[in-house]
C-alpha positions in Angstrom: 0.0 0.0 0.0 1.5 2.8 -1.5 2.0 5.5 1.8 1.7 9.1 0.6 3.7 11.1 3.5 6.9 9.9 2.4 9.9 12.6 1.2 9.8 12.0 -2.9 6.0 12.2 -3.1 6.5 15.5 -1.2 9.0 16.3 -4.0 6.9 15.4 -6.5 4.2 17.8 -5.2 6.5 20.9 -4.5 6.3 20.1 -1.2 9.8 19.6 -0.6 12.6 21.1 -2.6 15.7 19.2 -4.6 18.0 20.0 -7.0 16.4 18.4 -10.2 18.5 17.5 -13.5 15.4 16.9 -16.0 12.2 15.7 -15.6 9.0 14.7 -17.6 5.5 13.2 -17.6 6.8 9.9 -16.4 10.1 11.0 -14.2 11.6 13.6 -12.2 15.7 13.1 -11.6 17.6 14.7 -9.3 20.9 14.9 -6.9 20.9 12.5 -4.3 21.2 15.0 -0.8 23.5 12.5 0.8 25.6 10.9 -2.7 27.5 8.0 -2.2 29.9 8.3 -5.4 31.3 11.5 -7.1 27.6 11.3 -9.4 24.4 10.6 -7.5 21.7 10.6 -9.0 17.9 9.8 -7.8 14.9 9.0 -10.6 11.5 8.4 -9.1 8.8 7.9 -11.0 5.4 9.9 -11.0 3.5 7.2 -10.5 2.7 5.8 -6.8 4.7 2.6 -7.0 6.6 1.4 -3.7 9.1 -0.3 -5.3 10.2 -2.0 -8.2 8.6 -5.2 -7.9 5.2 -3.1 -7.7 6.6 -0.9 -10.6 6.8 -3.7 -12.8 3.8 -5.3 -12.0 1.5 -2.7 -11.8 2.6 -0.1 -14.1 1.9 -0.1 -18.3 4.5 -1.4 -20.4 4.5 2.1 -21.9 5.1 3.3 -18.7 7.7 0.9 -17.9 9.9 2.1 -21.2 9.6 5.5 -20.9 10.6 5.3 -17.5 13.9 3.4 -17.9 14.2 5.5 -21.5 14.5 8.4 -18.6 17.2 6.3 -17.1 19.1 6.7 -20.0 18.9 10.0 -20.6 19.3 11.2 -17.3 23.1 9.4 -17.5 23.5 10.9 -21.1 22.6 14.2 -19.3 24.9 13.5 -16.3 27.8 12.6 -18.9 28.2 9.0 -17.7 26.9 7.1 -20.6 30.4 6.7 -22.5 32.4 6.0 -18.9 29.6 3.5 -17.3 27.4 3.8 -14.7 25.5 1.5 -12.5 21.9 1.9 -11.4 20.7 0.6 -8.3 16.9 -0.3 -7.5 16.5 -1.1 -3.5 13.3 -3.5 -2.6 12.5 -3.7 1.2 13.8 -3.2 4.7 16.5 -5.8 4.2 18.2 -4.1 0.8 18.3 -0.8 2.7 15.2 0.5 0.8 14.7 4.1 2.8 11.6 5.4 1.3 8.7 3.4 -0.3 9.1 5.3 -3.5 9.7 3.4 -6.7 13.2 4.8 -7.6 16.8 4.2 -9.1 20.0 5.5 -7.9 22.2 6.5 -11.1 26.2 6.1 -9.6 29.4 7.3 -11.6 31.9 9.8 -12.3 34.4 7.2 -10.9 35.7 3.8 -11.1 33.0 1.5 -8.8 34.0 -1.4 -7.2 32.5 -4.3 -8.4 31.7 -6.0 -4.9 28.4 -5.0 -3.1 
């Protein structure tokens, strides 16, 4: 049950501020407040979706594409494309999922390690 009083519908409504790279009728990216790697990125989708499992389950397949077709973009924007990048989708307490948002982390701008 998707919980309205959580911080990225609160973004999504102008409620709370963030510093947003692009966004469009399916998307809104934008700096992660607390980054973990040199590029941070967040994209949550506009949808109510708690995670990804819901995501893909419950959204359209439209909605699905355009939706990781803003993925894309937002690491074309971010100038990661061409160096790599890995995107990160956390599902439930034990991943470390923080807020029941559908949403992808976008990580780059250095060398990642390959163990999680």
């Amino acid at each position: 049950m998707y919980n309205k009083d959580n911080v990225f519908y609160k973004i999504l409504n102008s409620e709370l501020s963030a510093k947003v790279i692009y966004e469009n009728d399916c998307a809104l990216a934008f700096y992660d407040i607390n980054p973990r790697k040199k590029i941070h990125a967040l994209v949550i989708t506009r949808g109510l979706y708690t995670n990804f499992s819901d995501f893909v389950s419950q959204a359209s397949p439209q909605e699905v594409k355009d939706f990781f077709d803003t993925v894309a973009k937002v690491a074309d924007i971010l100038g990661v494309s061409q160096t790599g990048y890995r995107i990160l989708s956390n599902i439930g307490s034990d991943s470390g999922q923080e807020v029941e948002h559908f949403h992808v982390h976008i990580l780059g701008g250095e060398k990642l390690s390959v163990s999680l």
